[in-house]
N, C-alpha and C positions, 0 to 999 in steps of 0.2 A: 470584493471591491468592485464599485460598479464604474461607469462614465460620466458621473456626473462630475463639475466643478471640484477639485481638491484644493485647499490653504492648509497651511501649518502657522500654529502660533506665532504671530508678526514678533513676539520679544521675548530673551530669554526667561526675563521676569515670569512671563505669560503660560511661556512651555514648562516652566518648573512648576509651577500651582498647578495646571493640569495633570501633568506626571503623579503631583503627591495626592490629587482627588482620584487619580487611576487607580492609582497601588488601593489606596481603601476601598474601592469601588469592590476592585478585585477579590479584596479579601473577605469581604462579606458575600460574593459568588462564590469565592473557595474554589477558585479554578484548577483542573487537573490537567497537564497537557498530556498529548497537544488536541490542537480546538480546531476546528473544521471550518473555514472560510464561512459558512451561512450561521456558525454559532459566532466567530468573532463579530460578525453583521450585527446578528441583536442583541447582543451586550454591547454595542459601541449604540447603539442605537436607545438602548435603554439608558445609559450613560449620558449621553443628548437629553433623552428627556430629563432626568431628572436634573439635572444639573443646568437647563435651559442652555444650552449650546449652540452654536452655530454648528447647522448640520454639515456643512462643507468641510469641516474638521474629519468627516468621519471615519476616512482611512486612516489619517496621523494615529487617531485613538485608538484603531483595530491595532495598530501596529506596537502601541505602547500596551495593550492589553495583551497580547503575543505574548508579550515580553514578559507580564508578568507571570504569565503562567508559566513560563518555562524558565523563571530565576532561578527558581530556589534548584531545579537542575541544574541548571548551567555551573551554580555554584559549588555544589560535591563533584564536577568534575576538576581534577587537578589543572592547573593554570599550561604546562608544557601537552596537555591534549586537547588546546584550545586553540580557536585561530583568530586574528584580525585581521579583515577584509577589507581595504581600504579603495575607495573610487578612482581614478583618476585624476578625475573632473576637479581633487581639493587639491593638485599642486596649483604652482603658480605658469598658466598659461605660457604671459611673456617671460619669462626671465629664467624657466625650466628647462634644463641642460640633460636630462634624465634622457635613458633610450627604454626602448620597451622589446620583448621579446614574445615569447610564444607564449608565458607565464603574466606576463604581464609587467610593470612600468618597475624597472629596474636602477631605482632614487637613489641619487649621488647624496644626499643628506646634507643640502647646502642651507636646511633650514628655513628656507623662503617661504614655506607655507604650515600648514600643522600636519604630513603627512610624517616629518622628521619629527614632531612632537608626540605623536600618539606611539610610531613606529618603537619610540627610544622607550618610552613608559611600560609598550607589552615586551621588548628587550627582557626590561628589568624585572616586570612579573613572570617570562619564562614562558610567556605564550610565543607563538607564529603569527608571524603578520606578512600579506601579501597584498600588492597593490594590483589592481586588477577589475574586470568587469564581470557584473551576472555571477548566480551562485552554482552554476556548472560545474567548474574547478573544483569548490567545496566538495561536491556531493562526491566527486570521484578520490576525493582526501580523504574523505569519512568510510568509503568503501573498501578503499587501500588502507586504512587502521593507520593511517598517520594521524588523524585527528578524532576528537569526539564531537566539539561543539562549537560554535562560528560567533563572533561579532559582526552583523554587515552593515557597513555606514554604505547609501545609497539615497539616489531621490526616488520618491514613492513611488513614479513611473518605472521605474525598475523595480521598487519592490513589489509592487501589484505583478509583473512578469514573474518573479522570486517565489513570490509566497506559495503559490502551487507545487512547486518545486521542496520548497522546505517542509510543506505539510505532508505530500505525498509519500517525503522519504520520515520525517517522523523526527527533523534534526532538530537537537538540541541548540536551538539558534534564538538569539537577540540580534533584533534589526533598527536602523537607529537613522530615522532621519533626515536629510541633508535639509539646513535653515532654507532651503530655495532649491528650488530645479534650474538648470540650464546645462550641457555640456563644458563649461569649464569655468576656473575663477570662484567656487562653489566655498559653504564655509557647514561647520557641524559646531555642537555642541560640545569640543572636546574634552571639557572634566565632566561634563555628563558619562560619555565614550568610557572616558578613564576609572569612575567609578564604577562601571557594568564590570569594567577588565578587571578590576579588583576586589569582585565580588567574590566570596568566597564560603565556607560552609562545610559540616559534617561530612566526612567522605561517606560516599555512596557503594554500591556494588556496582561492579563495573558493568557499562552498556550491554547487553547480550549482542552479538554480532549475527546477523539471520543470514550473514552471504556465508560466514564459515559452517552454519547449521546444514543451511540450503546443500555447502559443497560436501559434506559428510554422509547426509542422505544420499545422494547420487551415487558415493563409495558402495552403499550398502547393497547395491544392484549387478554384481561382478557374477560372474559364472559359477564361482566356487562360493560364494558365499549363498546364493540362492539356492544351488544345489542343495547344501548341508541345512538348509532348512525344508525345504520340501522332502516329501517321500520319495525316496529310491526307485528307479524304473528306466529299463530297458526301451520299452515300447516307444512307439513314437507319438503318439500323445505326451508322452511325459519329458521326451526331450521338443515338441515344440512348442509348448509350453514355457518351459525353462528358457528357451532361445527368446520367446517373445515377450516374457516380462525382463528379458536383460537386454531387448532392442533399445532403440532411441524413445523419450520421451522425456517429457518438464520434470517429472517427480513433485507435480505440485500435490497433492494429496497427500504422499508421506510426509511431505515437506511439512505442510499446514497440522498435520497432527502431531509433528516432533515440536515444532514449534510452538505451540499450542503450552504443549507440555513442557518446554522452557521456560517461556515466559511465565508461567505459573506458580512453577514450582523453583525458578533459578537456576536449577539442573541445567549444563552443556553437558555433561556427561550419561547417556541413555543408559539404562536397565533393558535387558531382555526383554521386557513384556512390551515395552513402546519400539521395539525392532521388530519385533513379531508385528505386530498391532499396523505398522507400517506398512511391513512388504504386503501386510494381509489386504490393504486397502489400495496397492496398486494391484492387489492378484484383482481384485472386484471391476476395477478401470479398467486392465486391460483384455479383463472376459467381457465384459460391457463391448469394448472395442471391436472385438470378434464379433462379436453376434449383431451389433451396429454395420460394419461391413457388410455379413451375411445379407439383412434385408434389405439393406442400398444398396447390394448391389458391386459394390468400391472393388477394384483389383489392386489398389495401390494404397498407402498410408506412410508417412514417413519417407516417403524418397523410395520405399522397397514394396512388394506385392504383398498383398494382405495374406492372413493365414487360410480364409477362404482360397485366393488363386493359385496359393502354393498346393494346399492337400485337396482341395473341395468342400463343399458347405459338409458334406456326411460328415467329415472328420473333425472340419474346424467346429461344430456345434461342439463336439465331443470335447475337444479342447479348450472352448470357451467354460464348458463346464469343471473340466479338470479344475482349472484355474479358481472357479467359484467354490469348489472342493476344499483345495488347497489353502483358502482364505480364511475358508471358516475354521477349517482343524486350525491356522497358526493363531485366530480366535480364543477357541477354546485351551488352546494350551497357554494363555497368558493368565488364567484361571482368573479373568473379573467378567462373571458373568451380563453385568452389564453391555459388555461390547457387541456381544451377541446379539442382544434384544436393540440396542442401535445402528446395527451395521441390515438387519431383518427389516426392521420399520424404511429406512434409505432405500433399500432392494425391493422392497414391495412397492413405494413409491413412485421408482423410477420407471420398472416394468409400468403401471401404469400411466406417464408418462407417455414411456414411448408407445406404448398399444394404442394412446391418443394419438396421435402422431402418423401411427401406422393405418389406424383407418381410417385416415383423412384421403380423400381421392382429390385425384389433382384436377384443378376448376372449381372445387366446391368451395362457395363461399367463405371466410375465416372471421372471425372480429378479434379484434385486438384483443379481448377479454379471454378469447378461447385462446390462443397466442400465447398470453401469459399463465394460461393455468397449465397450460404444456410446458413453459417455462420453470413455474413453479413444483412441475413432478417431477424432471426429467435432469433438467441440472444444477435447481437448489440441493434437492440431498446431495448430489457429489460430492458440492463444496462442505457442507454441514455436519454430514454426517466423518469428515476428519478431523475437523474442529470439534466435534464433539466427542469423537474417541481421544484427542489430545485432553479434553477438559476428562473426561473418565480417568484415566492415565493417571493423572495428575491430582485424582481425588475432587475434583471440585462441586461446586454448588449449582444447586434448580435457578439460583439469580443470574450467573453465569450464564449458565445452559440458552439460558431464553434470550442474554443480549446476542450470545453465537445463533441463537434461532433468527433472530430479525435481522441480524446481520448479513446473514446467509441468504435469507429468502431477496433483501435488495441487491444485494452483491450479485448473485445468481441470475436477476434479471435484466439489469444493467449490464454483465456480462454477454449475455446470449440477445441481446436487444444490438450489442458491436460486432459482434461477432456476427448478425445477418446482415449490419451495416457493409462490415470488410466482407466477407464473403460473394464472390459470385452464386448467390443460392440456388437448388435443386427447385425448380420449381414443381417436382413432387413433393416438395419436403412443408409444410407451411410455416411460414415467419412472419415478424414485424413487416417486414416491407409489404407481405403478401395483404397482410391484413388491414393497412394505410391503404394500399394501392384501393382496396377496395370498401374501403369506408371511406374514402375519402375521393372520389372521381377526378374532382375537379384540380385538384392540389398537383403542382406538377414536382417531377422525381425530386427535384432540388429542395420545395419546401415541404416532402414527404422525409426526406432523409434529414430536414435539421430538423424536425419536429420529434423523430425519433431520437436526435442528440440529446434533446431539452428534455424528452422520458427517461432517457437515460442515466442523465447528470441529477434529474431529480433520485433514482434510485440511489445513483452514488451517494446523493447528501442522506438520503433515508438509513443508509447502510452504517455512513458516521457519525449520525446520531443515534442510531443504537449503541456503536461502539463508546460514544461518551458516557455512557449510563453505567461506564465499569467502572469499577474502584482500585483499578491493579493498572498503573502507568504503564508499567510494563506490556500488558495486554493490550492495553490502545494503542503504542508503538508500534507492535507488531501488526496488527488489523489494521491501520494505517498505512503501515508500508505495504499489507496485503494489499490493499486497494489501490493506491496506486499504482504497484506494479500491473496484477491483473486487466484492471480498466486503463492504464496506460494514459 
C-alpha cells in the first residue's frame, strides 16, 4: 500500500459487483496464500487495468484480494478457532454507554449500532468476537493457540498499519473494510461481514504451530541429551565443547531445518535422523563461532567469555574443531548421504567467505558489490544450507531446493545489510555502511542508512517472491513467518 489518495466503493451496489469481478479475477490467478504486499500491488493493479478502474480504489482491491486467497483457508478452519474483530469507531459515539478496558470496548448490547448485530451472529456461529483496536491482540491470540484465524473490520488506514503485521506472521485473516474512515459513527457492510463468518468448508489439517516446534528444538539442547549423542570423553575438549553447544543461543538453524521438515511432510513428531541432522547443524554454528571469535579477536559473546578467553586460541581451535567432528559423524549416522554433500558445499562456501572478509585491511577501499558477495558466502549458506537439510529430511524435490536457494540467498542479505544497519560495526570488519560511506561521499549518514533500508526491503520482497513459487501452503506459511521474524 502506498500514499497515494484511497476511496472505497461510494455504494453497496458498487462494492458488491466489484467483490464478485474480484473473486473471478482471483480465480483465474489461482492465488495460493499468503501473497506479499508487492504481489497484492500488481494483481490489484492488473485488476485496474483490465477492468478500467479508478486507480484510487487500489488498496480496497488489495484488501478484497487478501481475502480471497486466504478464503478457502479460513474456511476449513472450524468456526470456535476463529475470531471477530470489531473497531470501536462502529458503536454509537453519542448515545454509547459501553466502558473499555485493557482488552478493549466491553459492549452492554444495547443494540444502537451493528457492533450487537455482528457480535450476536458470531455468538451463534461459535466464533470469538472482540471489540478493539490494531491487530496486535490477535497475533498474541494466535500465539497463545486460543485462535487460528481473524475477521478484521477496520478503515484502511489501519489496515495499511495491519497488513504487515498479518503477512509477516502468515494469519489466516480476512479484512473487511469500514464504508468510510473517521474515528467514530463509522458503518461496514454487515451481511457482507456475516457471510465471511459463515463461511465454511472441508476440514483441513490442523495449522502446524512453529512457536511449539521453535520450543521443542530448544528442549533438544540440555546437557544429558547432548552428551548421549556425542562421543564420550574425559578430556577437556570434549567437555567444553558439550558446555558450548548447551550455552545460550536462538537455535535458529535447528529450528529452520525441523521446520522445514514439518511443513513438508506434516510430521510435529521427529524421527532420529532430523534430531541428529539438527544438533549436527548447531555443532557447525557454534564451531564457526569459535573460530569467528578467534580471528576478532572477541573475549566475550552471549553475556559470557568466549571459549578463546576461557582456554586460549591453542585450545579453543581444537574445540571449534571437535565440534565440526562431531557434526559430521551425527551426519553420517543419519545415513542420507546427501546431507553430507550439503552441509560440505555450505562449509567450503562460508570458509571462503570469511577468508574474504579476512584479507580485507582496514581502509582499503570496499564497493557494495564486494560487500555482497561476502554476504553471499558467509551468511547465505547458514541460513540455506538448514533449510536445505530440512527439505533432504523430508525427501523433497530439485523445484523446491532452488525456491529455498533464492530464498536464502535474499533473506541472507537483507539479513546481514540490518544487521550492519543495528550494529555499532568493527571498522576492521567491512560492511554495507563501509561500502556506501565510500561510494557514496557526498550522501550524508542519514540518506546512507535509508538507502540501505530500501536495498534491504528490496531483498525482503525478492526473498517472498521466491517463496510464492511454492506449491506447498504450508511451506510459504512458514518462510513467511521466517522472514518476518528474522528481518523484524
Amino acid at each position: 500500500m502506498d500514499n497515494t489518495i484511497r476511496i472505497i466503493p461510494d455504494s453497496l451496489q458498487e462494492r458488491t459487483r466489484l467483490r464478485h469481478l474480484i473473486v473471478e479475477f482471483a480465480a483465474g490467478e489461482r492465488l495460493s496464500p499468503p501473497l506479499s504486499i508487492p504481489t497484492l500491488e500488481r494483481l490489484a493493479d492488473g485488476f485496474i487495468a483490465q477492468n478500467r478502474i479508478d486507480g484510487r480504489l487500489r488498496d480496497w482491491i488489495m484488501v478484497e484480494l487478501h481475502n480471497c486467497a486466504w478464503r478457502e483457508t479460513f474456511s476449513s478452519i472450524p468456526p470456535e478457532r476463529r475470531l471477530l474483530l470489531l473497531p470501536k469507531c462502529l458503536s454509537d459515539s453519542a448515545r454509547c454507554t459501553a466502558s473499555i478496558d485493557d482488552l478493549g470496548l466491553l459492549c452492554n448490547r444495547c443494540g444502537r449500532c451493528n457492533i450487537l448485530n455482528l457480535q450476536e451472529y458470531a455468538d451463534k456461529s461459535g466464533m470469538l468476537s472482540l471489540v478493539a483496536e490494531g491487530f496486535t491482540q490477535v497475533i498474541e491470540l494466535i500465539r497463545n493457540n486460543v485462535v487460528d484465524a481473524v475477521i478484521g473490520v477496520s478503515c484502511l488506514d489501519s489496515l495499511e498499519k495491519a497488513f504487515p503485521l498479518l503477512i509477516d506472521n502468515a494469519v489466516p485473516g480476512i479484512a473487511v473494510s469500514l464504508n468510510r474512515d473517521g474515528c467514530h459513527d463509522t458503518d461496514v457492510d454487515a451481511d457482507y461481514v456475516k457471510e465471511l463468518m459463515g463461511s465454511s468448508g472441508p476440514a483441513a489439517a490442523p495449522l502446524l504451530r512453529y512457536d511449539t516446534i521453535f520450543d521443542e528444538v530448544k528442549s533438544w539442547f540440555t546437557p544429558e541429551n547432548i552428551a548421549s549423542m556425542f562421543t564420550s570423553g574425559t578430556d577437556l575438549s570434549t567437555k567444553a565443547a558439550l558446555d558450548w553447544i548447551c550455552s545460550d543461543g536462538k537455535r535458529w538453524r535447528p529450528f529452520l531445518l525441523t521446520a522445514v521438515y514439518s511443513a513438508l511432510t506434516g510430521n510435529s513428531v521427529f524421527p532420529e535422523t532430523v534430531r541428529m541432522a539438527a544438533v549436527a547443524v548447531e555443532c557447525f554454528h557454534k564451531a564457526s563461532l569459535v573460530h569467528d571469535d578467534i580471528q576478532d579477536h572477541d573475549s566475550e559473546r552471549y553475556g559470557r567469555p568466549t571459549v578463546n578467553a576461557l582456554y586460549g586460541d591453542e585450545l579453543a581451535i581444537n574445540i571449534g574443531d571437535l565440534l565440526l567432528g562431531e557434526g559430521y559423524r551425527l551426519l553420517a549416522r543419519t545415513g542420507i548421504p546427501e546431507v553430507l554433500q550439503a552441509v560440505a558445499d555450505a562449509h567450503i562456501l562460508l570458509c571462503r567467505g570469511q577468508g574474504t572478509e579476512l584479507e580485507w585491511k582496514e581502509g582499503t577501499p570496499v564497493t557494495m558489490e564486494e560487500v555482497t558477495g561476502i554476504f553471499r558466502n558467509k551468511t547465505v549458506p547458514a541460513f540455506e544450507v538448514a533449510l536445505k537439510l530440512g527439505l533432504i529430511c523430508a525427501g523433497g524435490d530439485e523445484a523446491t531446493a532452488a525456491i529455498l536457494h533464492d530464498f536464502s540467498e535474499s533473506l541472507g542479505i537483507a539479513y546481514q545489510i540490518n544487521d550492519d544497519l543495528d550494529d555499532s560495526m568493527d571498522p576492521s570488519v567491512p560492511s554495507a555502511l563501509s561500502a556506501m560511506r565510500h561510494s557514496h561521499p557526498g550522501m550524508s549518514e542519514e540518506e546512507i542508512r535509508e538507502s540501505l533500508s530500501l536495498q534491504s526491503r528490496s531483498y525482503r520482497d525478492k526473498a517472498l517472491e521466491a517463496v510464492e513459487r511454492s506449491g506447498s501452503p504450508e511451506l510459504k506459511r512458514l518462510l513467511f513467518q521466517i522472514t518476518g521474524k528474522i528481518l523484524k
